[in-house]
ROKOLFI-646492 format. One line per field, with one value per residue (C-alpha): residue number from 1; residue in three letters; chain; z, y, x. Coordinates in nm, 3 decimals, decimal comma, padded with zeros to 5 digits. Layout:
// ROKOLFI-646492
n	c(NUM / ...) $
res	c(ala / ...) $
chain	c(A / ...) $
zz	c(Z / ...) $
yy	c(Y / ...) $
xx	c(X / ...) $
END
This chain:
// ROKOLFI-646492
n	c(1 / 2 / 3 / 4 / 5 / 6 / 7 / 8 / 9 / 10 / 11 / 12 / 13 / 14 / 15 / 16 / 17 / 18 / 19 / 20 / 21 / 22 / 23 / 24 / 25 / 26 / 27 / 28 / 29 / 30 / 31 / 32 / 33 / 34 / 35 / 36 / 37 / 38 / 39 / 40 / 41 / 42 / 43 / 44 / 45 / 46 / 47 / 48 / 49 / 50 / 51 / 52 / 53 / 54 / 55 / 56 / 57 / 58 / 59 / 60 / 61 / 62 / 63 / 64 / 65 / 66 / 67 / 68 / 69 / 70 / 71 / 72 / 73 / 74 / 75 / 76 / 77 / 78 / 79 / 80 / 81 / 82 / 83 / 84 / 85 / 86 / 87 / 88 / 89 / 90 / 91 / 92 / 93 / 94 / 95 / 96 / 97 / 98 / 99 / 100 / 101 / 102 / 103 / 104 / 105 / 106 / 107 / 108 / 109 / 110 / 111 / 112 / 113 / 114 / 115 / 116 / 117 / 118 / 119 / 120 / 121 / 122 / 123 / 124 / 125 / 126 / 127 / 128 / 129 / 130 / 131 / 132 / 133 / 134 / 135 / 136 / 137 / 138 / 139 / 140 / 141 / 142 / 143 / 144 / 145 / 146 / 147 / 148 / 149 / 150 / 151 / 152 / 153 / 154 / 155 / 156 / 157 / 158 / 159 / 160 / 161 / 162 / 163 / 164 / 165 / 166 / 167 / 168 / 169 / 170 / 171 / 172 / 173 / 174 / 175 / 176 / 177 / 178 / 179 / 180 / 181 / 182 / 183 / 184 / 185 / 186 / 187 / 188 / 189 / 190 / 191 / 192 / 193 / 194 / 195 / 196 / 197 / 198 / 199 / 200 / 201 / 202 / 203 / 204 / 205 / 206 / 207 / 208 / 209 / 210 / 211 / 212 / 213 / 214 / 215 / 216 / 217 / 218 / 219 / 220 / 221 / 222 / 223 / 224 / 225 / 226 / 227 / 228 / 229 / 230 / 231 / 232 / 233 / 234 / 235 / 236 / 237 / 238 / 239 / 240 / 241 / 242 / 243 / 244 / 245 / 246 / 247 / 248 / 249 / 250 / 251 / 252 / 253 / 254 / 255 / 256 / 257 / 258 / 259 / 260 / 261 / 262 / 263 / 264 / 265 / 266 / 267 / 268 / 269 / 270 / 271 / 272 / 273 / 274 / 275 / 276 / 277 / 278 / 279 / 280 / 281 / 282 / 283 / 284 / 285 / 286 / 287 / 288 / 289 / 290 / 291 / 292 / 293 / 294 / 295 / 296 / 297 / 298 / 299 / 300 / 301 / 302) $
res	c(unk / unk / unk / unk / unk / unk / unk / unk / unk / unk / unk / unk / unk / unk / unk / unk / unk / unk / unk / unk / unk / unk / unk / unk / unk / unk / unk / unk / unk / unk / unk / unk / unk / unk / unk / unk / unk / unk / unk / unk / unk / unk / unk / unk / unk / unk / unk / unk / unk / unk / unk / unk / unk / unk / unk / unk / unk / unk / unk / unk / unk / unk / unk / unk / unk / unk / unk / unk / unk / unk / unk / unk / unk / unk / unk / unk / unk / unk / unk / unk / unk / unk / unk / unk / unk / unk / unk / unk / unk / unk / unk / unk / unk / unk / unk / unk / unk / unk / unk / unk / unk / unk / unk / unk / unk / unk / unk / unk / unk / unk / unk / unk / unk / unk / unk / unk / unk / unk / unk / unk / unk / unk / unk / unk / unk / unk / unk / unk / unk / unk / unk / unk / unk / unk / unk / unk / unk / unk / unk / unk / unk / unk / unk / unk / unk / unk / unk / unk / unk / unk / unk / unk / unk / unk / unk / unk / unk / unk / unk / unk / unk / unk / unk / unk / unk / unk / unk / unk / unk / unk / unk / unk / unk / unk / unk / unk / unk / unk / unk / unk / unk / unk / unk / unk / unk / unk / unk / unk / unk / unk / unk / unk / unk / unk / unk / unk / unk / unk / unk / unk / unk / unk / unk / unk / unk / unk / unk / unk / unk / unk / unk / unk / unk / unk / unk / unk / unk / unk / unk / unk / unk / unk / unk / unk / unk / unk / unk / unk / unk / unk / unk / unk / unk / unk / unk / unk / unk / unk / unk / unk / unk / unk / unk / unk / unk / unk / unk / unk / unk / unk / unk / unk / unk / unk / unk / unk / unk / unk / unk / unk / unk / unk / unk / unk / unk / unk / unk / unk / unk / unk / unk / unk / unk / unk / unk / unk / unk / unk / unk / unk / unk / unk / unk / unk / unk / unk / unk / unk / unk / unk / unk / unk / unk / unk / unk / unk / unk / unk / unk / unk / unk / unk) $
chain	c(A / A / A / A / A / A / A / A / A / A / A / A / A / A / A / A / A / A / A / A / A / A / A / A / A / A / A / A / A / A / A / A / A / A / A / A / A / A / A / A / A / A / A / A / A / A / A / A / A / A / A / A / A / A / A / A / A / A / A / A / A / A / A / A / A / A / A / A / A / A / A / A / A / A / A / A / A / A / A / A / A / A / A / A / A / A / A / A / A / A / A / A / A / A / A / A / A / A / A / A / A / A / A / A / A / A / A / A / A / A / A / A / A / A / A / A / A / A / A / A / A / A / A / A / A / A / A / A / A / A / A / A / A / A / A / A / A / A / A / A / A / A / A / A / A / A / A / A / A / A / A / A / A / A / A / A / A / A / A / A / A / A / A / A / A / A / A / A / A / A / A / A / A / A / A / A / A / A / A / A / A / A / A / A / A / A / A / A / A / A / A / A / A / A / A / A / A / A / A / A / A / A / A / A / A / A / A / A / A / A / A / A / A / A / A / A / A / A / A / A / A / A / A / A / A / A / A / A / A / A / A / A / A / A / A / A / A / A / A / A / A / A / A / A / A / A / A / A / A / A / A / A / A / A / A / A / A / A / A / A / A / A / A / A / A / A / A / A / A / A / A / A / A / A / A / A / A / A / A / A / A / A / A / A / A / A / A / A / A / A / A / A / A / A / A / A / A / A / A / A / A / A) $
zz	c(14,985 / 14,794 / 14,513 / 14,519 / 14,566 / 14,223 / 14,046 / 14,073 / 13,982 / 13,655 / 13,583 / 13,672 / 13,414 / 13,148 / 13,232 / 13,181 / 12,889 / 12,713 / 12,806 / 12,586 / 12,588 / 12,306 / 12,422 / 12,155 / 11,860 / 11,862 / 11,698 / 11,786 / 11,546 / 11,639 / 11,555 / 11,647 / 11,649 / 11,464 / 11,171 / 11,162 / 11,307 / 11,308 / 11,421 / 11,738 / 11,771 / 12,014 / 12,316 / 12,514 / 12,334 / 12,375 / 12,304 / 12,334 / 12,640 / 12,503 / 12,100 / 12,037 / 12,108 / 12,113 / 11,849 / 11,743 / 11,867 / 11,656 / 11,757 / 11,460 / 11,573 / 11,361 / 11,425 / 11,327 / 11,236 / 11,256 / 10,919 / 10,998 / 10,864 / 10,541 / 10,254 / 09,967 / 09,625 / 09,382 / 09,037 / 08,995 / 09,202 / 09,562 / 09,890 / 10,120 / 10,469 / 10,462 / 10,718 / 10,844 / 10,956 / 10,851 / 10,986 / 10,854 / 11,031 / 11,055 / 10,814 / 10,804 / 11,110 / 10,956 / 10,678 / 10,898 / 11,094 / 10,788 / 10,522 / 10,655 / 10,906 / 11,039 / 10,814 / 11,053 / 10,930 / 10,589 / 10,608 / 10,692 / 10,471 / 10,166 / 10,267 / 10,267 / 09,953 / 09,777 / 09,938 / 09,772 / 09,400 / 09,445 / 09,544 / 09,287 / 09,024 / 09,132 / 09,150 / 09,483 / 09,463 / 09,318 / 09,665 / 09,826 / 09,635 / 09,568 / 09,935 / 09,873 / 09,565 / 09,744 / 10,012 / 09,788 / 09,603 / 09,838 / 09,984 / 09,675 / 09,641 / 09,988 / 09,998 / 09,673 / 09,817 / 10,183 / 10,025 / 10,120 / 10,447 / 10,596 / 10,599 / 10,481 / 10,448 / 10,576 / 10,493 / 10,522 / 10,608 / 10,518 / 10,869 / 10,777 / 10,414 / 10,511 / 10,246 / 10,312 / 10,438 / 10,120 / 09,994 / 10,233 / 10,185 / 09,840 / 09,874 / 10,182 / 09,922 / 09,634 / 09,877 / 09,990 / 09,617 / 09,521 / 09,753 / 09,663 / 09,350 / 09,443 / 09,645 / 09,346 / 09,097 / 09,320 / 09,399 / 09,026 / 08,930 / 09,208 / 09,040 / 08,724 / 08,874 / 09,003 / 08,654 / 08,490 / 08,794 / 08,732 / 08,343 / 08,419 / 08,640 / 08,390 / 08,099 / 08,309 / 08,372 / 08,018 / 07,935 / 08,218 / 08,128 / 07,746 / 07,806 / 08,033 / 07,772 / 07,515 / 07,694 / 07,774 / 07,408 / 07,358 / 07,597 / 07,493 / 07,155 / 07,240 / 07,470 / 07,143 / 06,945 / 07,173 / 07,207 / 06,861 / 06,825 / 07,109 / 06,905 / 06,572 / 06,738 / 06,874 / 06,563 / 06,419 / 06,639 / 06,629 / 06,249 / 06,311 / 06,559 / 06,323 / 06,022 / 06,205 / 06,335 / 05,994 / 05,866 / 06,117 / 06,055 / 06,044 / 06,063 / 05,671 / 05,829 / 06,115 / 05,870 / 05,708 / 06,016 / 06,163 / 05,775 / 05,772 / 06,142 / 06,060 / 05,787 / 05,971 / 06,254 / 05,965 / 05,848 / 06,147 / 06,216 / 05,854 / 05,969 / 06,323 / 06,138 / 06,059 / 05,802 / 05,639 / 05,327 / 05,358 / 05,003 / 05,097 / 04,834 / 04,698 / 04,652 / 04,981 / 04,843 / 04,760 / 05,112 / 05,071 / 04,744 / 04,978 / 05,215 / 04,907 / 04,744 / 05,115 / 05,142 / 04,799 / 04,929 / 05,189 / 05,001 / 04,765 / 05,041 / 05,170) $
yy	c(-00,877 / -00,641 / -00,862 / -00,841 / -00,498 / -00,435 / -00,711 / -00,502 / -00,149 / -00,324 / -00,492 / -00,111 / 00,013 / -00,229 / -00,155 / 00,214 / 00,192 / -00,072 / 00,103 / 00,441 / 00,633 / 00,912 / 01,171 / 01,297 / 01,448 / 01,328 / 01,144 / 00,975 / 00,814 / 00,515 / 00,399 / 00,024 / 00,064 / 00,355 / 00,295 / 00,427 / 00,089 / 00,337 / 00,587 / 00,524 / 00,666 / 00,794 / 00,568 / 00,286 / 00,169 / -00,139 / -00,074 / -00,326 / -00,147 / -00,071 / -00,143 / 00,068 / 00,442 / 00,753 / 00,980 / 01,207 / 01,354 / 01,509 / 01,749 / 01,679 / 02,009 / 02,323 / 02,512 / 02,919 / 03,010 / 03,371 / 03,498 / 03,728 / 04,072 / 04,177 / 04,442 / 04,322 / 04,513 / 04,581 / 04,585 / 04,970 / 04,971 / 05,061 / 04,941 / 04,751 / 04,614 / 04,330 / 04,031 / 03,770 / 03,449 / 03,117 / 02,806 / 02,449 / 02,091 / 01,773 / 01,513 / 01,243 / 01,206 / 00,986 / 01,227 / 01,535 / 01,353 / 01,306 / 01,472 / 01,807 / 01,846 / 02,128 / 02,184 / 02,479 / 02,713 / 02,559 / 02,660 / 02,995 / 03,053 / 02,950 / 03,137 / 03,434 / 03,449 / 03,279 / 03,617 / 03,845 / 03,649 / 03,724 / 04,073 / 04,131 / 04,082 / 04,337 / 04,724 / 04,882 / 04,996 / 04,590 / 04,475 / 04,617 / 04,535 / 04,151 / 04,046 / 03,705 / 03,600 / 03,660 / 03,450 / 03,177 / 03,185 / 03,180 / 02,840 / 02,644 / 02,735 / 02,621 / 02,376 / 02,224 / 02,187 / 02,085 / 01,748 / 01,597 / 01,711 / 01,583 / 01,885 / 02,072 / 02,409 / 02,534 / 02,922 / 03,223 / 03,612 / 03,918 / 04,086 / 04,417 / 04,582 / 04,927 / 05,145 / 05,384 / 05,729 / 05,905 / 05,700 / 05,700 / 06,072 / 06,039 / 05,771 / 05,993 / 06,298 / 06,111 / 05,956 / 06,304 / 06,450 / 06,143 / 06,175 / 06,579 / 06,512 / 06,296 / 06,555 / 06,799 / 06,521 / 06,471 / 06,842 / 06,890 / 06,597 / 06,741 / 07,122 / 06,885 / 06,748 / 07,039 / 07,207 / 06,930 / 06,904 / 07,287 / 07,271 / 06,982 / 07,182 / 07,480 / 07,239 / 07,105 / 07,451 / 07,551 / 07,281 / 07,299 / 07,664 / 07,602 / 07,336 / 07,573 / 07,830 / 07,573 / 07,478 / 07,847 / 07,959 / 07,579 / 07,720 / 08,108 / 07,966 / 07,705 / 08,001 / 08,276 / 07,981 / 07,924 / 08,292 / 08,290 / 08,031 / 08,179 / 08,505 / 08,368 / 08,097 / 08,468 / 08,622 / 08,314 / 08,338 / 08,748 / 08,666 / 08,413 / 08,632 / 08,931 / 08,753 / 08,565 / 08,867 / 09,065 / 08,740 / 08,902 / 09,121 / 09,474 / 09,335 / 09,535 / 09,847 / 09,810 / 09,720 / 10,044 / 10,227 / 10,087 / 10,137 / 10,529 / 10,571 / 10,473 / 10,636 / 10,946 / 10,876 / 10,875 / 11,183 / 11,323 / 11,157 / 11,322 / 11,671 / 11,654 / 11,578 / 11,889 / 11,779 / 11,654 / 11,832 / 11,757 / 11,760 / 11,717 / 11,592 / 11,865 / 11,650 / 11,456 / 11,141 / 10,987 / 10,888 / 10,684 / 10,592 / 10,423 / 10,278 / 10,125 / 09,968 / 09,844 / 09,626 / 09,546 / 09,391 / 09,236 / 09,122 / 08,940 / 08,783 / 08,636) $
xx	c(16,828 / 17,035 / 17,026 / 16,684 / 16,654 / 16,910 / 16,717 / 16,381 / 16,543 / 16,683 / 16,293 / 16,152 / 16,399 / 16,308 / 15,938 / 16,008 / 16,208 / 15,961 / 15,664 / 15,605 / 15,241 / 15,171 / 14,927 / 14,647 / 14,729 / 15,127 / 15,350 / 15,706 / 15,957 / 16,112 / 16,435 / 16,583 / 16,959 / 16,990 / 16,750 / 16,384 / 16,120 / 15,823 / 15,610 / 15,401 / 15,055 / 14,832 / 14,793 / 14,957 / 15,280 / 15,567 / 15,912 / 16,251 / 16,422 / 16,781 / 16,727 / 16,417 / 16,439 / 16,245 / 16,420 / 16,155 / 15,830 / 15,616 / 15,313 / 15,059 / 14,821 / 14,805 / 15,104 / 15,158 / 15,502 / 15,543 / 15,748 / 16,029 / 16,005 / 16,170 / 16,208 / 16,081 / 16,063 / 15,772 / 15,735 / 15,796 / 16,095 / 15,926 / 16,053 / 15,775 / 15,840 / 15,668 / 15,566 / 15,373 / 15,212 / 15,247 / 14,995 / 15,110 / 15,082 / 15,322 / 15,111 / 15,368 / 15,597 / 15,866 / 15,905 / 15,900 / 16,220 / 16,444 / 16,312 / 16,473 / 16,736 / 16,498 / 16,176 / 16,021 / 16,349 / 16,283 / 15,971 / 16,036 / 16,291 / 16,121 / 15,790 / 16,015 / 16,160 / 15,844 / 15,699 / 15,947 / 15,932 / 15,514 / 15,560 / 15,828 / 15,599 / 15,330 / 15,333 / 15,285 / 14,940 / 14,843 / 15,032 / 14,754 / 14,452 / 14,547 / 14,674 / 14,447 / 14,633 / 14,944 / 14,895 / 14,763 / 15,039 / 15,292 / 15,066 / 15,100 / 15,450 / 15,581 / 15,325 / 15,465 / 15,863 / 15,655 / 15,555 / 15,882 / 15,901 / 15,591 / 15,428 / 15,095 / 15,104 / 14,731 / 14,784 / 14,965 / 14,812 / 15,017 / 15,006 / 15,197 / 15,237 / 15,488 / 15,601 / 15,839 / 15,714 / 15,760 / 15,531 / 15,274 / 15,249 / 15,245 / 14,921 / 14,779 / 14,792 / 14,622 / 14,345 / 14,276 / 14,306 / 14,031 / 13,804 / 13,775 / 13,756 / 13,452 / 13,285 / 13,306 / 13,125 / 12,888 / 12,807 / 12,829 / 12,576 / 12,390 / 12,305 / 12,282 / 12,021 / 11,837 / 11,878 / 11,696 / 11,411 / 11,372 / 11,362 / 11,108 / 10,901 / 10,902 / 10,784 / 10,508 / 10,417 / 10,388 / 10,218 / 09,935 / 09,899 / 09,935 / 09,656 / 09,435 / 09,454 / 09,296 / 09,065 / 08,979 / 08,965 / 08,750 / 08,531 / 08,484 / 08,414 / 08,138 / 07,986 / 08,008 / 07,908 / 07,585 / 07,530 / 07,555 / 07,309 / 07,050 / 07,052 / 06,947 / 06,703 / 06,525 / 06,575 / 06,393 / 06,152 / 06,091 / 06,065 / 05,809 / 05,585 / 05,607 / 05,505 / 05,219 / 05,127 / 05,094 / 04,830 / 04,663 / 04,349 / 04,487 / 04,887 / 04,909 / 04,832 / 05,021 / 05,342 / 05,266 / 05,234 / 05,549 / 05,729 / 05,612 / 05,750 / 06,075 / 06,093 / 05,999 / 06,270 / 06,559 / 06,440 / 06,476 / 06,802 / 06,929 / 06,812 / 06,983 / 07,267 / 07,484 / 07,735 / 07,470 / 07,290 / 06,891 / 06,689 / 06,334 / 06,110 / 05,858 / 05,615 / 05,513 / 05,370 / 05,679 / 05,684 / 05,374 / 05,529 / 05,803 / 05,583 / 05,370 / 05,681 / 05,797 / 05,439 / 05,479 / 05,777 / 05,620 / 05,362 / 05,652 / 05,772 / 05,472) $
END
């Protein structure tokens, strides 16, 4: 019975010992008296109890590595506090066993002063601006040395960039001095702007009334220019009547009436006048004289 009984306790160790399953997403290293046999994967797995052994296990997920922080210096001799986070993931298992004695401090290490050769190169205020093409470049340079320890390196994020507080006066002063120098170019393009709308406005203005004005003057001149017209057209027309109206039957001696009557009225006018000296004619029939040569004229004319 107790033979039995150690007989089935040794078979239940050789069943545990042979017997190996890998959850998801993992990977074990195998080694069969001391030398690597292989990797196991995922899944129900057979092993020689007491030759083959578990020596490494290997999670194969995305893993983030947080970067210690550390003082790094920039181009133009400026102190920045700098850290942050590193993702990478186990691609080869055997590799990641003896590749590196312990790749996740190699990894750190390296990403650290990969990060302070980058930053090295670039003046403070670049640091800031160009935070993408520091990570990638401290990616392809750990992912480069990475190759032979069985890992990729995904990424790596800047979480923290800290100058000293010196400094960040210094920037908070220039960030205020910037933006007010802003405000001032754009209250300055703003009267620029309302100097031009108003000069606008006021050249519009002339113009409208500069164009009225023509067209005013146009205007006064076609009405003088009618008026003109109207008063010749009955001028033309008084001519007309009066001359019809001498062919009439008696129109001579009305001329001559109308002739002697006028020259009647500017005798009179002559008289009334008192800086004027009056010579009357001594003999009276010089005024039919003018009357004569005055339908003589007429006479001429018709």
């Amino acid at each position: 019975m107790e033979i039995a009984v150690i007989l089935f306790v040794i078979a239940g160790i050789f069943v545990w010992q042979s017997i190996k399953v890998v959850p998801q997403q993992h990977a074990w290293v195998v080694e069969r008296l001391g030398k690597y046999n292989g990797t196991l994967t995922p899944g129900l797995n057979f092993l020689m109890p007491f030759i083959d052994k578990v020596a490494y296990k290997h999670v194969l997920k995305e893993i983030p590595l947080d970067i210690p922080s550390q003082v790094c210096i920039t181009r133009d001799n400026t102190q920045l506090q700098v850290d942050g986070i590193l993702y990478f993931q186990v691609t080869d298992a055997m590799r990641a066993s003896y590749g590196s004695s312990n790749y996740i401090t190699a990894i750190s290490q390296l990403a650290q002063t990969t990060l302070r050769s980058v930053i090295g190169k670039l003046e403070l205020d670049k640091t800031f601006e160009e935070r993408d093409i520091i990570n990638a470049q401290v990616v392809q340079a750990i992912d480069e040395a990475a190759l032979n320890w069985g890992v990729k390196v995904l990424r790596y994020e800047i979480k923290d960039l800290t100058p000293p507080k010196e400094i960040l006066h210094a920037m908070q002063q220039q960030i205020t001095a910037e933006r007010e120098k802003r405000a001032l170019i754009a209250a300055s393009e703003g009267r620029r702007q309302e100097q031009i709308n108003i000069a606008t406005g006021e050249r519009e203005a002339f113009i409208a009334r500069s164009e009225g004005e023509k067209q005013a003057a146009i205007n006064n001149a076609q009405g003088e220019a009618a008026a003109i017209l109207a008063v010749a057209q009955a001028n033309a027309e008084a001519i007309e009547r009066v001359a019809a109206a001498i062919r009439q039957p008696g129109g001579e001696q009305a001329v001559q009436l109308k002739v002697a009557e006028k020259a009647v009225e500017a005798y009179g006018r002559v008289a009334t006048d008192a800086t004027t000296t009056l010579i009357i004619p001594s003999n009276m029939t010089e005024v039919s004289a003018l009357v004569a040569s005055a339908m003589k004229m007429i006479q001429t004319n018709k």
